[in-house]
C-alpha positions, -999 to 999 in steps of 0.1 A, spaced: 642 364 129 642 361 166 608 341 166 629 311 142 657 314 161 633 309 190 619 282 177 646 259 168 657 261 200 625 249 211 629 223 187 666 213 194 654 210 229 628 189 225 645 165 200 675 161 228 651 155 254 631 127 242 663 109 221 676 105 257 652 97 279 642 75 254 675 61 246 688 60 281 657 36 298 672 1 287 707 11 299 699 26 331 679 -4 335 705 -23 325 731 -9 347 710 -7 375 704 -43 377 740 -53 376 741 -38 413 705 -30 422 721 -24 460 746 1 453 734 13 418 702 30 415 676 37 381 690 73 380 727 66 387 729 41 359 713 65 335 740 85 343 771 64 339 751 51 309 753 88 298 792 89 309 801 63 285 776 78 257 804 105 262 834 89 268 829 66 236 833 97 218 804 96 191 811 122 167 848 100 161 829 70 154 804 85 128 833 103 110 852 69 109 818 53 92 811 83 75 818 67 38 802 32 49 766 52 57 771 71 26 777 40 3 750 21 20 728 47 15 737 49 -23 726 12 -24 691 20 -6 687 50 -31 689 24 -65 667 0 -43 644 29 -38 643 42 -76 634 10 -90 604 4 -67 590 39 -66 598 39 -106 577 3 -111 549 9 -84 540 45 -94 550 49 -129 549 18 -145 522 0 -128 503 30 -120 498 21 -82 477 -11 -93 488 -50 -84 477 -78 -92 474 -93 -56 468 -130 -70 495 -130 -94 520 -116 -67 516 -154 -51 512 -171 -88 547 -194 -97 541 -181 -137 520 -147 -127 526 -111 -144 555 -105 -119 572 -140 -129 607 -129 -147 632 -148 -162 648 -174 -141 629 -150 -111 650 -124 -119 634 -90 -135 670 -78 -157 655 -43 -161 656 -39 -121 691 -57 -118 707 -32 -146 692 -3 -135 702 -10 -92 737 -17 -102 735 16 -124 723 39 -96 751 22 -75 773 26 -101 767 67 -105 770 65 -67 803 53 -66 816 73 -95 834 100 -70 857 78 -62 873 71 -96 879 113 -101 870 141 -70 853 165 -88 825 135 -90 820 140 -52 788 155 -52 776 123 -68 786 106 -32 778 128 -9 741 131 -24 744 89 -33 713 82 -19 697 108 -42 713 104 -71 715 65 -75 678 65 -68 672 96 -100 697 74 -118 679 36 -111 645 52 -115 651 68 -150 673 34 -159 645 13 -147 616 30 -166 638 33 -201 649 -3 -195 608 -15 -189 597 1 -214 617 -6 -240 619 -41 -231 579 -40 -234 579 -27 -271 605 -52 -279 
């Protein structure tokens, strides 16, 4: 027990200490050469490190909190759809020339593939739902996983039915 603990501290430690010394270079930097006679490399990292503070950053995620979640719901149906075609339905295997042909295997009608359009706006859709009824939440707050289960199992129903058909 003591050994994870131990550990994760070692972890959090390390993660903190190269976010900000990699993070604060191009601000010190910055700040330094607004003054470079009165303010020096280290003292700009520090008042870049005084307004990393005084902007308050845990107020601004919690104000974009619902943007990054939707966004990430319409990354997750981006994501199902590609992973879905590439592995299951092409089975890892393009055809490099027709990627660059006008009328090539990937051509689609009007250069649109429907199958991929219906099943993105699907996972977005299941996404979303949490906000018509709360005890859909869990659909949000997991929308990048579950618009990207949603658009992958959409995508591969709509392709293959649409290639029996």
């Amino acid at each position: 027990m003591s050994l994870g603990i131990l550990s994760m501290i070692a972890l959090l430690v390390a993660t903190l200490t190269t976010n900000i010394a990699a993070n604060v270079v191009s601000p010190a930097n910055s700040l330094s050469n607004l003054m470079p006679q009165k303010i020096t490399f280290r003292m700009g990292g520090l008042i870049a490190g005084a307004i990393g503070i005084f902007i308050f950053p845990w107020k601004l995620l919690d104000m974009y909190q619902t943007w990054l979640i939707s966004y990430s719901g319409l990354m997750g149906a981006a994501v199902g759809v590609l992973v879905c075609d590439y592995l299951i339905i092409r089975r890892g295997l393009l055809n490099l020339s027709d990627l660059y042909r006008e009328n090539g295997e990937y051509t689609y009608t009007n250069g649109f593939n429907r199958a991929a359009l219906i099943a993105l706006f699907a996972g977005i859709g299941v996404a979303l739902l949490s906000k018509l009824h709360p005890s859909l939440v869990f659909l949000f707050n997991g929308a990048w996983f579950s618009a990207a289960m949603v658009s992958f199992a959409m995508y591969y129903f709509l392709m293959r039915h649409l290639n029996k058909g």
